[in-house]
Residue frames relative to the residue before (quaternion, step in Angstrom):
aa qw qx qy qz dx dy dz
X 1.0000 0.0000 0.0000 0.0000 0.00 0.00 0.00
X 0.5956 0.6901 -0.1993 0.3596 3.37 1.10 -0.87
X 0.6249 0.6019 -0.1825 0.4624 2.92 1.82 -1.50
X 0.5652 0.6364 -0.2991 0.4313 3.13 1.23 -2.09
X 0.7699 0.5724 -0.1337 0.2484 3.70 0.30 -1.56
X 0.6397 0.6698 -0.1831 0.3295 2.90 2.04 -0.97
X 0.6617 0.5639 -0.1961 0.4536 3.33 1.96 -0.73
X 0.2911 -0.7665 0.5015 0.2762 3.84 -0.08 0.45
X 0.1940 0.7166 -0.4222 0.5203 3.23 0.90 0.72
X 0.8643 0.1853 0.0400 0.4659 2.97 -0.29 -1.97
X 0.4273 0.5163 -0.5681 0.4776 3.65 1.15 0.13
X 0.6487 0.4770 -0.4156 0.4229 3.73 0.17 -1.51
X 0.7887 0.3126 -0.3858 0.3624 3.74 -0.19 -0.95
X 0.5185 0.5702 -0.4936 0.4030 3.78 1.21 0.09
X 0.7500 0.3739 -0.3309 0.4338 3.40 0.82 -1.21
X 0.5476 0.5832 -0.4784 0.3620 3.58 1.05 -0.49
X 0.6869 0.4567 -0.3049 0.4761 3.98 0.99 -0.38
X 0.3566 0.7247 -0.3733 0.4564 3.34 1.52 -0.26
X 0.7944 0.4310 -0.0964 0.4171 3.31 0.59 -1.77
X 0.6962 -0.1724 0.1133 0.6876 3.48 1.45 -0.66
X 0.2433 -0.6985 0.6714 -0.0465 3.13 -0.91 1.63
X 0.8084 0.4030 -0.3454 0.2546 2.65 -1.68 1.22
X 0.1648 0.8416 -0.4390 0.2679 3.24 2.54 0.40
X 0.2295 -0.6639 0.6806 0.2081 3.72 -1.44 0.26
X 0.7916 -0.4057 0.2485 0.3834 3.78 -0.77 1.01
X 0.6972 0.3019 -0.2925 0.5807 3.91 0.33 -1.14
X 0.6117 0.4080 -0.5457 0.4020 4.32 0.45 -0.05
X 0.7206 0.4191 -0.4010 0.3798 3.15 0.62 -1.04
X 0.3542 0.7796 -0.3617 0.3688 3.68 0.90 -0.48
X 0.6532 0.4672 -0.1308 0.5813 3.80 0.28 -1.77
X 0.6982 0.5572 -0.2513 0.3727 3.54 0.39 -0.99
X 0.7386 0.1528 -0.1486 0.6395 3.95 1.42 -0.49
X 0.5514 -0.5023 0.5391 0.3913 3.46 -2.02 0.52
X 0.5897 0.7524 -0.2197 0.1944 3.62 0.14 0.23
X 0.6186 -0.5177 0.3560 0.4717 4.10 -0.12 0.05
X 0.4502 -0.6230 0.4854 0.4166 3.68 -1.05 0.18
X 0.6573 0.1254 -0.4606 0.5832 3.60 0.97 0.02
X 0.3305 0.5533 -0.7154 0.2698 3.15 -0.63 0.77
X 0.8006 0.3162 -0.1555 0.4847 2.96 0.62 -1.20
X 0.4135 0.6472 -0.4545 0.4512 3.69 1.21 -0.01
X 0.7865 0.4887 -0.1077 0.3619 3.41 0.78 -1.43
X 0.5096 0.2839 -0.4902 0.6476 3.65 1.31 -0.17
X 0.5049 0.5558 -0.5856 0.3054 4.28 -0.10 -0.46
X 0.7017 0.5334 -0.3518 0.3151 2.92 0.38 -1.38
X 0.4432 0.5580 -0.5072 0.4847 4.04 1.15 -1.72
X 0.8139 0.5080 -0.2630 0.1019 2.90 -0.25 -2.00
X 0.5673 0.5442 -0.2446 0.5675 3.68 1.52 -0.64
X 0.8767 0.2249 -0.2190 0.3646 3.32 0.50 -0.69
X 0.3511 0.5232 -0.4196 0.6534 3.18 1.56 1.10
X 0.4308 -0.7363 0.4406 0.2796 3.85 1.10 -0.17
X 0.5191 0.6540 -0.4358 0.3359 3.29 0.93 -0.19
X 0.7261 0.4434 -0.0287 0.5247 3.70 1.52 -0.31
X 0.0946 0.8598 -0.5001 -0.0424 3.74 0.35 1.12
X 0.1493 -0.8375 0.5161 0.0994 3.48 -0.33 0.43
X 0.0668 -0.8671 0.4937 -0.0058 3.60 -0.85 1.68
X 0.4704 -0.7128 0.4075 0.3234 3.53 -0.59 0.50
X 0.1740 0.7210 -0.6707 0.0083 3.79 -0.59 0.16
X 0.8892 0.0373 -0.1186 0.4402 3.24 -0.74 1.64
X 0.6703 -0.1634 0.2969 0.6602 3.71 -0.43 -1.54
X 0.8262 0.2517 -0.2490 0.4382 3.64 0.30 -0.80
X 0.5696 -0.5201 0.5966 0.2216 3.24 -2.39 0.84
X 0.2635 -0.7365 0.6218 0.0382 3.26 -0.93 0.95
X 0.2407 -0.7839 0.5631 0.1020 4.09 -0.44 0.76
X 0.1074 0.8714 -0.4716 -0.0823 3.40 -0.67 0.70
X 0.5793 -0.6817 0.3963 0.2066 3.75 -0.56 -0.09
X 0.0639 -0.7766 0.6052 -0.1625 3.49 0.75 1.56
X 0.0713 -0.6119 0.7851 -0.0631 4.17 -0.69 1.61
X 0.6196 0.4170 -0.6160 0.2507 4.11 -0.25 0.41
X 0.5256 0.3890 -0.6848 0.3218 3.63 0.70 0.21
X 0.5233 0.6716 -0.3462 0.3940 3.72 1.02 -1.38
X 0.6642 0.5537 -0.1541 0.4780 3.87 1.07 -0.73
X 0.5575 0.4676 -0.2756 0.6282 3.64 1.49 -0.30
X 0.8207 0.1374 -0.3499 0.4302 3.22 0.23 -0.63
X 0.3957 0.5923 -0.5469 0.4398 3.48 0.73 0.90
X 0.7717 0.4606 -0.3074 0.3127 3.04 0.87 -0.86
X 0.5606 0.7889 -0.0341 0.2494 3.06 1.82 -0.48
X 0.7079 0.1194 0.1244 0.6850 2.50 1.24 -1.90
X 0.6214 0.5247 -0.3676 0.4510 3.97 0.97 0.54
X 0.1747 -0.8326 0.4678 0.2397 3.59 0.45 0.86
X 0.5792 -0.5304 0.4298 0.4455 3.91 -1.54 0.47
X 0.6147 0.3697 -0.6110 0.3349 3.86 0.31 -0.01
X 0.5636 0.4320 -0.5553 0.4329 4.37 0.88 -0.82
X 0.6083 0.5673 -0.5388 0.1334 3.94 -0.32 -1.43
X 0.6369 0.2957 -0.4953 0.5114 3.88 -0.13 -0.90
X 0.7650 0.4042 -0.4797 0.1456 3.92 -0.24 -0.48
X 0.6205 0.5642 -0.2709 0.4725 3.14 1.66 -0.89
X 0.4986 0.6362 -0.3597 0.4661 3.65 1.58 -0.47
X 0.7061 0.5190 -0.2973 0.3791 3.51 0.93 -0.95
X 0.5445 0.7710 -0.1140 0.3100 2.83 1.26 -1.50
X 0.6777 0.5278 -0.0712 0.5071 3.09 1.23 -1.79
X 0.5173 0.6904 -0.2168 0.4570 3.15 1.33 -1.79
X 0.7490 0.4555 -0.1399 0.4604 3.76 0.37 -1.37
X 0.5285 0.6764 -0.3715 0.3538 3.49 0.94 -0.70
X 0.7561 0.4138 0.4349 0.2608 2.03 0.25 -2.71
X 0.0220 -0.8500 0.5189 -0.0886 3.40 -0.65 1.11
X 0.2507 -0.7782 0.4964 0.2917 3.88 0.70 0.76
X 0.0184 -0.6835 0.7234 0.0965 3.94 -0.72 0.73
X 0.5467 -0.6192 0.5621 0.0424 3.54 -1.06 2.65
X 0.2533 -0.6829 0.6832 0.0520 3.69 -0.62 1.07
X 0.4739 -0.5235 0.4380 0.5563 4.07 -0.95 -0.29
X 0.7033 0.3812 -0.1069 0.5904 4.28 0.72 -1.03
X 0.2209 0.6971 -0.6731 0.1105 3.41 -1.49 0.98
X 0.2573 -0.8164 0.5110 -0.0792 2.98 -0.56 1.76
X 0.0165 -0.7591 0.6498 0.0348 3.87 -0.88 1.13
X 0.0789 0.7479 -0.6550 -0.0737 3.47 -1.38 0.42
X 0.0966 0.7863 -0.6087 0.0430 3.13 -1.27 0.62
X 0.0756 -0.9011 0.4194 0.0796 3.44 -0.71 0.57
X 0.4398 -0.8288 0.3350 -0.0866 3.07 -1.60 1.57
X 0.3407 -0.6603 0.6126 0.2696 3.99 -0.21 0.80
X 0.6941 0.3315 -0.5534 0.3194 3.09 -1.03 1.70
X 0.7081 -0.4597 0.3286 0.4234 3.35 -1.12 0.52
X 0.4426 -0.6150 0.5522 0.3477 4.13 -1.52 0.67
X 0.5057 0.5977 -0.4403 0.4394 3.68 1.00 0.70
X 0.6914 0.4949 -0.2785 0.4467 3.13 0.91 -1.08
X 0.7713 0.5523 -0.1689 0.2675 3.05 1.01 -1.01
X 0.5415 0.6113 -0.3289 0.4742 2.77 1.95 -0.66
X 0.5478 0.5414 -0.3848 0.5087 3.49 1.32 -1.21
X 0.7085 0.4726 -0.3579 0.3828 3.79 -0.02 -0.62
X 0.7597 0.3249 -0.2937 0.4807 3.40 0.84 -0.13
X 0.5759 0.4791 -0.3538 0.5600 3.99 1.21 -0.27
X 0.7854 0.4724 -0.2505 0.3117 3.63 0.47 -1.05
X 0.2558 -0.8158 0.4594 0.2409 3.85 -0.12 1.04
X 0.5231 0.4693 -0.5446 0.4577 3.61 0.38 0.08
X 0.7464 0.1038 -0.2518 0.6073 4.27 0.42 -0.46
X 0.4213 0.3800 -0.7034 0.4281 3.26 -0.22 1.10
X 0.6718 0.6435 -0.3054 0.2032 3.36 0.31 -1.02
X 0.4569 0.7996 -0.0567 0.3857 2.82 2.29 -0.73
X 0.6506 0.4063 0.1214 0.6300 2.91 1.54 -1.65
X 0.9154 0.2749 -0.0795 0.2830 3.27 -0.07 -0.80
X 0.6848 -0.5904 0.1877 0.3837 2.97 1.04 1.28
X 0.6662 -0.5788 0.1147 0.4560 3.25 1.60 1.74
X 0.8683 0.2422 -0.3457 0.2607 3.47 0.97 -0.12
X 0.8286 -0.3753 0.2505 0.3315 3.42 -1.58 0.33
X 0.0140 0.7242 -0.6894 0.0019 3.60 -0.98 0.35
X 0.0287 0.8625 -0.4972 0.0897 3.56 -0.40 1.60
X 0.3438 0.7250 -0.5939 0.0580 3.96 -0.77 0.03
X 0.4105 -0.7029 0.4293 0.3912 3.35 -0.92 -0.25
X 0.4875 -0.7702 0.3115 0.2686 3.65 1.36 1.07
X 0.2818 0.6586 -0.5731 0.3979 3.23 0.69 1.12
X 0.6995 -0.4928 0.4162 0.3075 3.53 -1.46 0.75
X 0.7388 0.4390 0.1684 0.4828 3.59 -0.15 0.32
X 0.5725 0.5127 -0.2840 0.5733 3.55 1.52 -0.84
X 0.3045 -0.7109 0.5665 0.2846 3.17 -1.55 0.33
X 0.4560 -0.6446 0.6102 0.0650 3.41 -1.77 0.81
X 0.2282 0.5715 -0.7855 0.0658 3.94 -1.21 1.15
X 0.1143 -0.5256 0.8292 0.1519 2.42 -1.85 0.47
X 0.0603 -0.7141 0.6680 -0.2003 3.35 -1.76 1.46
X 0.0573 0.7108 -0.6872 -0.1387 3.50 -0.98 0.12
X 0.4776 -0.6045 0.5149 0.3761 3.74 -1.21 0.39
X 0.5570 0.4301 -0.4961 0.5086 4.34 0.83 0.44
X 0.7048 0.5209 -0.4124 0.2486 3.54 0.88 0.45
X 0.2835 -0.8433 0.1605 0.4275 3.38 0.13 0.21
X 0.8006 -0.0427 -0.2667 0.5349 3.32 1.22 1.21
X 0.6697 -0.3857 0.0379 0.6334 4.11 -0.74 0.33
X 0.5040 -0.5458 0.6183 0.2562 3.39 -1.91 0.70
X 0.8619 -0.0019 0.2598 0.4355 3.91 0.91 -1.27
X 0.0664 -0.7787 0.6237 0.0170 3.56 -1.07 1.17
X 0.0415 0.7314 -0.6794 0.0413 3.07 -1.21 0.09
X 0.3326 -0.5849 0.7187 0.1754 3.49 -2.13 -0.11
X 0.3705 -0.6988 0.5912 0.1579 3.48 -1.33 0.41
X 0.3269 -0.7913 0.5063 0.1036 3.52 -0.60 1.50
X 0.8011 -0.0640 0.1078 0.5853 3.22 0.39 -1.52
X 0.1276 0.8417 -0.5245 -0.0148 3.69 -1.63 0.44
X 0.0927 0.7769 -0.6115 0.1180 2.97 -0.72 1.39
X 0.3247 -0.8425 0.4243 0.0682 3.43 -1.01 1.15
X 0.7214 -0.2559 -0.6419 0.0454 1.53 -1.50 1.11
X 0.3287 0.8154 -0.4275 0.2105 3.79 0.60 1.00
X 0.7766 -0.0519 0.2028 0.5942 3.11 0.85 -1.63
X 0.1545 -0.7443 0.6457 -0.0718 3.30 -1.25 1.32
X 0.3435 0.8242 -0.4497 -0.0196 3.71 -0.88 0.88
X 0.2549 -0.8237 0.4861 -0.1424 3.22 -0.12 1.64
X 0.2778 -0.7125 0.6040 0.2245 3.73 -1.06 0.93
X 0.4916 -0.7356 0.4650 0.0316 3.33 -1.45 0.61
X 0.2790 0.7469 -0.6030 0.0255 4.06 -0.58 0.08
X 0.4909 -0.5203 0.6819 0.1527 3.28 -1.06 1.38
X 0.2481 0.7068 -0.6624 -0.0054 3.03 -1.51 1.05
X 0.5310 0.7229 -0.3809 0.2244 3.70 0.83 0.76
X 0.6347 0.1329 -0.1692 0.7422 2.89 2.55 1.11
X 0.7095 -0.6269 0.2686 0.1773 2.55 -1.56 1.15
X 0.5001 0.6202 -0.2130 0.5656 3.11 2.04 -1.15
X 0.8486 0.2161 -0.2191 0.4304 3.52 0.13 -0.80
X 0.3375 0.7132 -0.4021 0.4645 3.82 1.25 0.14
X 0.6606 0.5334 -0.2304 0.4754 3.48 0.68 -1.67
X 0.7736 0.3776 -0.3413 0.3775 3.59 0.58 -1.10
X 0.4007 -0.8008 0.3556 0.2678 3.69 1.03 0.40
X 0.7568 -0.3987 0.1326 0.5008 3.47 -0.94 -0.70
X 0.3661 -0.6431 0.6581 0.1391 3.33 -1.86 0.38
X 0.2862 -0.5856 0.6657 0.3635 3.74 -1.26 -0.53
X 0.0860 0.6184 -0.7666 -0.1500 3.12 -1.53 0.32
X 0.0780 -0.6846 0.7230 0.0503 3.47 -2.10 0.63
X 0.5887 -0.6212 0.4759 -0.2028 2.32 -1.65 1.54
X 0.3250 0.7494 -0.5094 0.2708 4.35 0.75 0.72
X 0.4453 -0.6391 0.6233 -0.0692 2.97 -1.05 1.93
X 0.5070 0.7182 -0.4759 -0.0261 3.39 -0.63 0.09
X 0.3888 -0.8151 0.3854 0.1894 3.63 -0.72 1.75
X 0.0920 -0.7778 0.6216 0.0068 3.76 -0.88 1.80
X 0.8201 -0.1665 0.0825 0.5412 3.42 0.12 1.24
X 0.7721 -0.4493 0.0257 0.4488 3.46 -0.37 -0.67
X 0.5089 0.5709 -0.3646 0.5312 3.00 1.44 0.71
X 0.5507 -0.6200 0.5451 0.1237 3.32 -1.28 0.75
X 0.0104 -0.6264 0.7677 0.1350 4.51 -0.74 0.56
X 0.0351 0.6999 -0.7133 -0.0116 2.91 -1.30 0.96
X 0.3563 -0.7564 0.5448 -0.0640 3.56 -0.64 1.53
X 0.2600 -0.7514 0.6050 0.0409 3.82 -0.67 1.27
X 0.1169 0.8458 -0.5033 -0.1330 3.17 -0.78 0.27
X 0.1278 0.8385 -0.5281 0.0408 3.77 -0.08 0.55
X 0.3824 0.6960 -0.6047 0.0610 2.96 -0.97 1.50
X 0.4328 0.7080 -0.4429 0.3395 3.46 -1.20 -0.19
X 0.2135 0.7197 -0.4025 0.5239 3.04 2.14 0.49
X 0.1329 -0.7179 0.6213 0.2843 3.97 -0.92 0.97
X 0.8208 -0.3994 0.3168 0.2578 3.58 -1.43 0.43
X 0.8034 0.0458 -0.0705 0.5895 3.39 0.02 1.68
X 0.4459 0.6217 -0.5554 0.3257 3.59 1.09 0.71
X 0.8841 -0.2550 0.1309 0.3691 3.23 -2.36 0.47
X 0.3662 -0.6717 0.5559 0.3252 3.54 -0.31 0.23
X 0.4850 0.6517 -0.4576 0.3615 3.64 0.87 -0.95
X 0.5829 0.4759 -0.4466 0.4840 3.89 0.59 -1.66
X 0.9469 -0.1487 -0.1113 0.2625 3.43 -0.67 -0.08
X 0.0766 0.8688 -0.3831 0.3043 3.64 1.14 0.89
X 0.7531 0.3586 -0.1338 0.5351 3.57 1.28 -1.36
X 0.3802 0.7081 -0.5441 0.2409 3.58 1.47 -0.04
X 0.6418 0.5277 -0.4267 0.3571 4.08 0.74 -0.84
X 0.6019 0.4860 -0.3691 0.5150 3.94 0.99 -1.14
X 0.6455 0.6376 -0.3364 0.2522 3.30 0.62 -0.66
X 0.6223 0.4857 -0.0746 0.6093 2.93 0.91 -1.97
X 0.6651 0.4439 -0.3481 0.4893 4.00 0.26 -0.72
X 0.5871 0.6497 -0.2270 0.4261 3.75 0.93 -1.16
X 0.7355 0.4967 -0.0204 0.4603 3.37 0.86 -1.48
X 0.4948 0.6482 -0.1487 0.5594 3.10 1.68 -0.97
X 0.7491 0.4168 -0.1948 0.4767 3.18 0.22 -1.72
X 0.7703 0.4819 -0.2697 0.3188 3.69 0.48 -1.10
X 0.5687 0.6015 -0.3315 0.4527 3.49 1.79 -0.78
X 0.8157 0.4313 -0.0945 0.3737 3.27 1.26 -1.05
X 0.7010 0.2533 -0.0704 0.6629 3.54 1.18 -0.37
X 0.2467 -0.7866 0.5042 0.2573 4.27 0.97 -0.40
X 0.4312 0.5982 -0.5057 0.4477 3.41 1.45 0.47
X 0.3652 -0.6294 0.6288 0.2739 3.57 -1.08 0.62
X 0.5861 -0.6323 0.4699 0.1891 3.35 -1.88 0.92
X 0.0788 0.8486 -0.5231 0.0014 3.75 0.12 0.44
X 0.0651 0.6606 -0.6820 0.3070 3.66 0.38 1.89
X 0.7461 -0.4987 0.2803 0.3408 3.09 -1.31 1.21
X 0.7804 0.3590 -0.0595 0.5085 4.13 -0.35 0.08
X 0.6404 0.4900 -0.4173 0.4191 3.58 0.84 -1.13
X 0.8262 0.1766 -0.3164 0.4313 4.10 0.57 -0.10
X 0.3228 -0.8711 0.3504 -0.1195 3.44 0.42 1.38
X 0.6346 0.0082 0.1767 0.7523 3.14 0.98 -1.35
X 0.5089 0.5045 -0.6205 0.3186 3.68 -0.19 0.92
């Protein structure tokens, strides 16, 4: 990843997805002095460093911007007394501009069972996800809250679209632990398991997001995903600033 990062090149086409995720090859193209495989060929680093997921819709490849490897080694090498400053810091820069689709991947040593259990089961979710619960009985059609009793009322509803285990989960979404993010109603999020030897890709999907919403709705997906990570692999729980909210 380090390598990927090392070329200013591939910074520009990071920040150029920064600005609008989800570009298909001939946008991102226009965007440099340079060949189409020129620019094919840093993507490519840039994917197989993970820092780049790339989805198909239709005929064309769609590039997206996955920050949870970039988010590990935050989590790593930035201790919890620097983060709120470097959080601000960033904050001040920087203004995330909310595409409609944001895609995270990241991938985990352990079995697509476990993992599935780690994401359906509200006692280890609770782990992850900023301490609180996320309950239904995952039936098509079923409803979805997520709550914790340190909040002072639900965090989140939803329904469950599709489900197959331990592969794919998709389930709509409404923030409800503000008024601000309430208003933007529901989203989709999906859920893709897939088992690469002894490790596990698991693929985020969140979209259905309208143009220039709260960043909160899906901002915490890296602590998450990095959280979840940490707990599959080591059973130690992630304790980055925020990630236990309501625990």
């Amino acid at each position: 990843m380090f390598k990927a990062l090392a070329d200013p090149t591939r910074r520009q086409l990071l920040d150029e997805l920064f600005r609008q995720d989800g570009q298909s090859m001939s946008a991102l193209e226009r965007r440099f002095d340079m060949s189409r495989f020129g620019v094919a060929k840093h993507l490519k680093q840039l994917e197989e460093a993970g820092l780049v997921v790339v989805r198909r819709r239709g005929r064309e490849k769609l590039h997206f911007l996955n920050p949870v490897p970039i988010r590990l080694i935050h989590d790593r090498w930035v201790s919890k007394y620097a983060e709120p400053w470097a959080a601000a810091l960033s904050g001040l820069k920087t203004t995330l501009e909310t595409p409609m689709e944001k895609v995270f991947e990241i991938y985990i040593r352990t079995t697509a069972e476990r993992l599935w259990e780690a994401i359906t089961d509200p006692e280890i979710r609770a782990k992850y996800n900023f301490g609180a619960r996320v309950e239904s009985d995952w039936q098509v059609g079923s409803p979805l809250t997520m709550a914790s009793p340190k909040a002072d009322g639900p965090l989140g509803d939803g329904e469950v679209l599709e489900i197959d285990p331990p592969r794919r989960l998709v389930h709509t979404l409404r923030a409800l632990w503000g008024e601000d993010v309430k208003e933007e109603g529901f989203s989709r999020v999906t859920w893709e398991i897939e088992q690469v030897a002894d490790s596990c890709r698991l693929t985020v999907t969140h979209d259905q997001l309208r143009e220039g919403a709260n960043e909160q709705l899906y901002g915490g997906w890296p602590m998450i995903l990095s959280g979840l990570k940490t707990w599959l692999e080591t059973g130690q729980v992630l304790t980055t600033p925020g990630s236990l909210m309501y625990a």
